[in-house]
Structure formats: C-alpha cells, structure tokens
C-alpha positions in Angstrom: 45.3 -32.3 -69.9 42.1 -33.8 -69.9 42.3 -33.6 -65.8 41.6 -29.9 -65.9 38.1 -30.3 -67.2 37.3 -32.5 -64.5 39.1 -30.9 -61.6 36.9 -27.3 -62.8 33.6 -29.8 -63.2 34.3 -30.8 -59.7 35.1 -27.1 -58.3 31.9 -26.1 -60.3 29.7 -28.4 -58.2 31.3 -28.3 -54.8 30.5 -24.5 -55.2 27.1 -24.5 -56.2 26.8 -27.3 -53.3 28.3 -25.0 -50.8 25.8 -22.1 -52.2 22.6 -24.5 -51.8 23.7 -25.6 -48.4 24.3 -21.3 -47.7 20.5 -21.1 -48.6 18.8 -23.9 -47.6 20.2 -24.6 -44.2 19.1 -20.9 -42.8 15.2 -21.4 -43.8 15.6 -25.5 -42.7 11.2 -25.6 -42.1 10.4 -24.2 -45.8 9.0 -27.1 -48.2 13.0 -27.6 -50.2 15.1 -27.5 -46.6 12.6 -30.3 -45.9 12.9 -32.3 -49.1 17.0 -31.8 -48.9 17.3 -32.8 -45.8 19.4 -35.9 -45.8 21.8 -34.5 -48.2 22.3 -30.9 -47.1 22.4 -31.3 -43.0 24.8 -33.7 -42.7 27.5 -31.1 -44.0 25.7 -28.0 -42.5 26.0 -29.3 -39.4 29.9 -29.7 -39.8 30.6 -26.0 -41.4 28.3 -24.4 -38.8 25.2 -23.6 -40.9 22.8 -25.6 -39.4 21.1 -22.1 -37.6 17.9 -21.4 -38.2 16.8 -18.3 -38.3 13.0 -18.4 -40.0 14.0 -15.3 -41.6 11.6 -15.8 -44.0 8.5 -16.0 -42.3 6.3 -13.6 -41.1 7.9 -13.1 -37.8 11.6 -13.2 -37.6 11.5 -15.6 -34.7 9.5 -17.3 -32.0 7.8 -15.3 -29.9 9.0 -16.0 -26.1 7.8 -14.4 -23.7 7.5 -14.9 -19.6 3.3 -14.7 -18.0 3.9 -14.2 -13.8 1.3 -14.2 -11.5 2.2 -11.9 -8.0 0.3 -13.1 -4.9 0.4 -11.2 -1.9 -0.2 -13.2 1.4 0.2 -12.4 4.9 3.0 -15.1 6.8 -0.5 -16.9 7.6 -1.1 -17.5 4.0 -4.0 -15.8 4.1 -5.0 -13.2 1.1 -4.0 -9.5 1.1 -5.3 -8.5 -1.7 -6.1 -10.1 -5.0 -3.1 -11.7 -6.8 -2.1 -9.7 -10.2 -0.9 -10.9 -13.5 1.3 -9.7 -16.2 3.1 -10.7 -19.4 7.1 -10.0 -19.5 7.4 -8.5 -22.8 3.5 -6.4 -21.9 3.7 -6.4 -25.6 2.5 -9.9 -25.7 -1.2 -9.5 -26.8 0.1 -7.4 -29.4 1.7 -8.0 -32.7 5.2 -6.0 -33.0 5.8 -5.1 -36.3 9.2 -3.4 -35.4 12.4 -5.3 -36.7 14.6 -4.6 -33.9 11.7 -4.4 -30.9 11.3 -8.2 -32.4 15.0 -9.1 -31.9 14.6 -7.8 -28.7 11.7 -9.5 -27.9 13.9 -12.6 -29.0 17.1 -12.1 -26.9 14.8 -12.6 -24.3 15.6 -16.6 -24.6 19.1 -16.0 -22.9 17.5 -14.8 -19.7 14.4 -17.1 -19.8 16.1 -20.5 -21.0 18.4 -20.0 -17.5 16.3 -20.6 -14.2 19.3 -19.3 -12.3 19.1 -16.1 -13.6 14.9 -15.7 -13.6 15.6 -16.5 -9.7 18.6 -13.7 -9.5 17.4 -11.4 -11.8 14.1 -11.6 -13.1 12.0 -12.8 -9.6 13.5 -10.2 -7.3 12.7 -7.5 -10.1 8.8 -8.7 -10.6 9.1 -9.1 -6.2 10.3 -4.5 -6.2 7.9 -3.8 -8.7 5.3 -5.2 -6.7 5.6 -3.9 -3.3 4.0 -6.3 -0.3 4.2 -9.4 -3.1 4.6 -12.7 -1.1 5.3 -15.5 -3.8 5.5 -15.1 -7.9 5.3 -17.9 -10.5 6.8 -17.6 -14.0 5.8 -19.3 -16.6 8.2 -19.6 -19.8 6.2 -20.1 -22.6 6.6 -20.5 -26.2 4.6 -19.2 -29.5 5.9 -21.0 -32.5 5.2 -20.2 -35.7 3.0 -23.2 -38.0 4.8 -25.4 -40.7 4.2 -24.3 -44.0 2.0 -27.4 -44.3 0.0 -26.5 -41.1 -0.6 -22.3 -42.9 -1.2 -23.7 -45.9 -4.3 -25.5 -44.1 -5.4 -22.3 -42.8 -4.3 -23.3 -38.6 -3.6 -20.4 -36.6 -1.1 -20.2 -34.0 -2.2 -21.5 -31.0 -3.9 -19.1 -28.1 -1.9 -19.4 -25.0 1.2 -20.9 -26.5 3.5 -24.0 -24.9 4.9 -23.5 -21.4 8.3 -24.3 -21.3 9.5 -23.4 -18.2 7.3 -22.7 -14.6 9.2 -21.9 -11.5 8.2 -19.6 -8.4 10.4 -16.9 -6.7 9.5 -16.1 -3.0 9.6 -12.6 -2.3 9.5 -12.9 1.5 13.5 -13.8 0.9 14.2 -10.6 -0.6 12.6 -8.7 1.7 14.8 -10.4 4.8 17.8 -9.6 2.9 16.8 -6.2 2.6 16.1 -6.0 6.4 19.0 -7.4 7.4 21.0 -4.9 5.1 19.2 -2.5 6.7 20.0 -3.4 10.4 23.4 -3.9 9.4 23.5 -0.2 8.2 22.1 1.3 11.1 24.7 -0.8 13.2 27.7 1.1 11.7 
C-alpha cells in the first residue's frame, strides 16, 4: 500500500521534469537554460528537444543572409565596367518586422549552408541577373543575436556580421553552356 504514494511521487516529478526540460531546452541561451544545463541537456538531447529556436528574443532567428559582388571583365581580365554589389535577402540593411518574411529570411540556411547548391543554383542566378558578369563571389555571413549577458551590457550586434562561407561562381561557364545549347539547336 504504501508503494502507491511513492510510485505517484515519482510520476509527479518525472512529469514536471519532462515539462521543465519542454521549456527550457527550446530557449537553451536565456539565463535558467544556462544554469540547468548539466542536468536538463543530457536528456534533451536523447528525446529530441535539444532545438533551439530563440523564440524568445527579439528576432525569431539569426539573420543569414548571402553579400555577392558581380565583376564584369573582358577574357583579358581587364575592367568592363565597375563591379556591382548586393545583398541576397536586399532586405538586409533593413529590420523585418514580419513573422513569416523572417522565417523566410531563415529558410535561407538550407540553400546557403550547401556550396553545391549556391554553385547550381544561386551563382548562375546572380550570373542571368547580371548580363555580361564575368566572375561573382558570395559571401555567407552570419548576424547572431548577443547573449543576454552581452544586451544586458548594452553591446549591439555587430556591423557587418561573421562570414561563414565565401566561394566564387564564374559566369563565363554558363555562358559556354548556353552557346553550346545554342549551336546545338540551330544544328537540328
């Protein structure tokens, strides 16, 4: 008889462990998920929970974004005309206040954290929307938000962000591949 007490004592606290773990593991750079760390991680990282999401903070998530500068060269290397830069969201220098523009905005990771796919996808785009571009380098960089400690101490973010990521697309290889698609055309 006297096992029943103790088998709903120990339900009791495995529950309210479970719901401090549901809270505390989301929000893992607030002041508590910091303090609770050893004790709370070890078993969010088995269940899954260990995903953070910095829901609340100001922005819902790091800010990622892609800068490229276009240069257009002739096959000597010399100048055409001056080379042009641009930020992949443009809405870069701007705060987005928008909820889902900022999800957006952070979906953006699954094409920027993949070189393969900023050389298949994003470089040939940046190469058509600059017609006569030569050579563009992308820069993946990184705007995180400050620790609690570092706000409460009145630091901003940071200007220009961390660079993650730099790699350069040639455009010259997109436009052989769209010659040669065009002689092959005019050949049938």
């Amino acid at each position: 008889m006297k096992s029943r007490p103790i088998l709903k004592g120990f339900i009791s606290l495995f529950v309210l462990f479970q719901l401090l773990v549901i809270f505390i593991a989301p929000n893992a750079s607030s002041y508590l998920g910091r303090s609770l760390l050893p004790f709370v991680f070890s078993y969010a990282n088995q269940i899954g929970l260990n995903t953070t999401w910095n829901f609340f903070s100001p922005d819902p998530a790091h800010t990622m974004f892609t800068k490229y500068i276009v240069w257009f060269e002739d096959a000597e290397g010399n100048e055409l005309k001056e080379a042009e830069h641009g930020y992949i969201p443009p809405e870069k220098e701007n705060i987005v206040t928008d909820s889902s523009k900022r999800r957006f905005l952070y979906m953006m990771r699954f094409l920027i954290l993949d070189t393969q796919r900023m050389k298949s996808i994003l470089g040939p785009w940046i190469c058509r929307s600059h017609p006569g571009a030569s050579l563009v380098k992308m820069e993946h960089i990184l705007e995180s938000i400050p620790t609690l400690e570092r706000a409460q101490l009145g630091e901003e973010r940071p200007d220009e962000g961390r660079v993650m990521m730099e790699m350069s697309y040639h455009c010259k290889q997109d436009k052989d591949s769209s010659e040669q698609k065009n002689q092959n055309e005019e050949s049938l």
